[in-house]
Each structure stands twice: as structure tokens, then as C-alpha cells.
C-alpha positions as CSV (number, residue, x, y, z in Angstrom):
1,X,15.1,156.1,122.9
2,X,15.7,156.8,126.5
3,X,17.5,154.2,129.2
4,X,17.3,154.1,132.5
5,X,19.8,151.1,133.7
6,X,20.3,150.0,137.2
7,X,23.7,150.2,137.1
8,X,26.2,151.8,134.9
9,X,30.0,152.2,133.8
10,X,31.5,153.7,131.0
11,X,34.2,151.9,129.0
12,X,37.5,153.5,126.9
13,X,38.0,151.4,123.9
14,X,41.1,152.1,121.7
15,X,41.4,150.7,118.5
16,X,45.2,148.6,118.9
17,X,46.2,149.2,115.0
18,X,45.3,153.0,114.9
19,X,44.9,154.2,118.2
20,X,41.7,155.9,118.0
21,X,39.3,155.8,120.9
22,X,35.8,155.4,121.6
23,X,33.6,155.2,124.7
24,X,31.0,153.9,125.7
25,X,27.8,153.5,128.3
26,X,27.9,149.7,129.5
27,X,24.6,149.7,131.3
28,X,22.8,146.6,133.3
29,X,19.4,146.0,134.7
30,X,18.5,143.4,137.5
31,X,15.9,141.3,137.0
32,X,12.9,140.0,138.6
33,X,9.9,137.0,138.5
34,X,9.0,137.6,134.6
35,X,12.6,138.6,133.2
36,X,16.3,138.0,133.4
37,X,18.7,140.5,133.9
38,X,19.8,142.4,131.0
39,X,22.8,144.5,129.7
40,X,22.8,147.2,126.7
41,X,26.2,148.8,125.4
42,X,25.5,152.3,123.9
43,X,26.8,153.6,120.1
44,X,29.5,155.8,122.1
45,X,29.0,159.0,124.2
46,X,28.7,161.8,122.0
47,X,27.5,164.2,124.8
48,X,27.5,164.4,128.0
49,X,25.0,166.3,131.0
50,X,24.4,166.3,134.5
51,X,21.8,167.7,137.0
52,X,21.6,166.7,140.7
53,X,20.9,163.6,140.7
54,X,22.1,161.4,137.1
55,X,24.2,162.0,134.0
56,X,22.6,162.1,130.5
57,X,24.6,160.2,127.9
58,X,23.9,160.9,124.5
59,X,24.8,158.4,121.7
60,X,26.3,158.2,118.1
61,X,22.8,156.7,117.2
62,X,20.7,159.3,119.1
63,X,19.6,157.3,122.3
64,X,20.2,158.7,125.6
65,X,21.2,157.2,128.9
66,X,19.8,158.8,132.3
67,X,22.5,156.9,134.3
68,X,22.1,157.4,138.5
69,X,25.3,159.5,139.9
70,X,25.0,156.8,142.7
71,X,25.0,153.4,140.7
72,X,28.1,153.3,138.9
73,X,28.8,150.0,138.9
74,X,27.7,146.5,137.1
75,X,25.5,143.7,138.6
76,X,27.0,140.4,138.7
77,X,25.6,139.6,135.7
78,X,27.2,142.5,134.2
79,X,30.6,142.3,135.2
80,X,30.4,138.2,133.6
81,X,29.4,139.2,130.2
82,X,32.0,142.6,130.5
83,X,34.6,140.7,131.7
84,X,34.2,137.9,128.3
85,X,33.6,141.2,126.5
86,X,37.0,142.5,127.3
87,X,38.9,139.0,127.2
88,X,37.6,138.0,123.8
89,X,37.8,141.2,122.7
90,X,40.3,140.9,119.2
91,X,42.3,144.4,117.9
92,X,41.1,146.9,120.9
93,X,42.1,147.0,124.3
94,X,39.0,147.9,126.7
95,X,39.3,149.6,130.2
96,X,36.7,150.5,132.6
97,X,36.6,154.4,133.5
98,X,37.1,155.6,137.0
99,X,34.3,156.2,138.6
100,X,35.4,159.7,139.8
101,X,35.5,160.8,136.3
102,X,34.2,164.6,135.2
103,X,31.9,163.0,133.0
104,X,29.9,166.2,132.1
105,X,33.5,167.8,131.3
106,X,34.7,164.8,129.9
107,X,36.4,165.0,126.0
108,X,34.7,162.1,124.3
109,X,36.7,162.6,121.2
């Protein structure tokens, strides 16, 4: 499956007990007369691509994310439900990437 999301960021989460770390595509949609808006948060970045005008994500589960080099960001709906995301969030400590971030040259190991 293929997303296209309005409005993108990608999150670091590391594991508190072990360390390890995983990131992933927290991606948001606006919506209009017949729907709300809407947020999806990817199986983690495997891969990552870019051409002139997005970054392909590629996840654990096989879905990509064409993600706009000029929306990185979250819509207000967004940032609500990432913010309870990362305050309720038990065991793993969450961080929002810089947007300036290599993401094609990125290690997502």
C-alpha cells in the first residue's frame, strides 16, 4: 500500500530497558465536508529514497510513504494525538526528528 499524507514527521523511539531504536513515519491528513482528519503511524522505515520533489519511506510491513520534502510537519490534529502519544507513552522515550535530517542517507538501524 502506498500513502500520500498531507503532512509528515518522523519519530526516534528507543526502547528505555534495552536501548534499541526504531523509527517511524507519523503522517496526517486534513480533512474536508465528508471526513475527519486522519493520522497513520508506519511499521518503521526500513528504506529510504528521494527524488526532487518527496521522500519514499518504506516500511517493516511493506507499505510505502511518498512524504512531500515541503510538508514536514503535523496538522493540529496531529500534533494533539502525537503529543498524548508521547506522554502516555510507557517504557520508550519518543522524539521528533529534525526536520533537516539526510533522510535518504539516514541509518535506520
Amino acid at each position: 500500500m502506498k500513502y500520500y499524507p498531507d503532512k509528515w514527521l518522523v519519530i526516534k523511539i528507543t526502547a528505555q530497558a534495552t536501548g534499541k531504536v526504531h523509527y517511524r513515519v507519523f503522517a496526517t491528513w486534513h480533512g474536508g465536508y465528508m471526513c475527519s482528519d486522519s493520522w497513520k503511524l508506519n511499521s518503521g522505515i526500513v528504506v529510504a529514497t528521494e527524488d526532487e520533489k518527496s521522500f519514499s519511506f518504506e516500511g517493516d510491513s511493506g507499505s510505502a510513504y511518498s512524504c512531500g520534502k515541503y510538508s514536514y510537519g503535523t496538522t493540529g490534529y496531529g500534533n494533539g494525538i502525537l503529543n498524548n502519544i508521547i506522554n502516555t507513552a510507557e517504557f520508550l522515550h519518543i522524539e521528533v526528528m529534525p526536520e533537516d535530517t539526510d533522510w535518504a542517507n539516514f541509518k535506520y538501524e
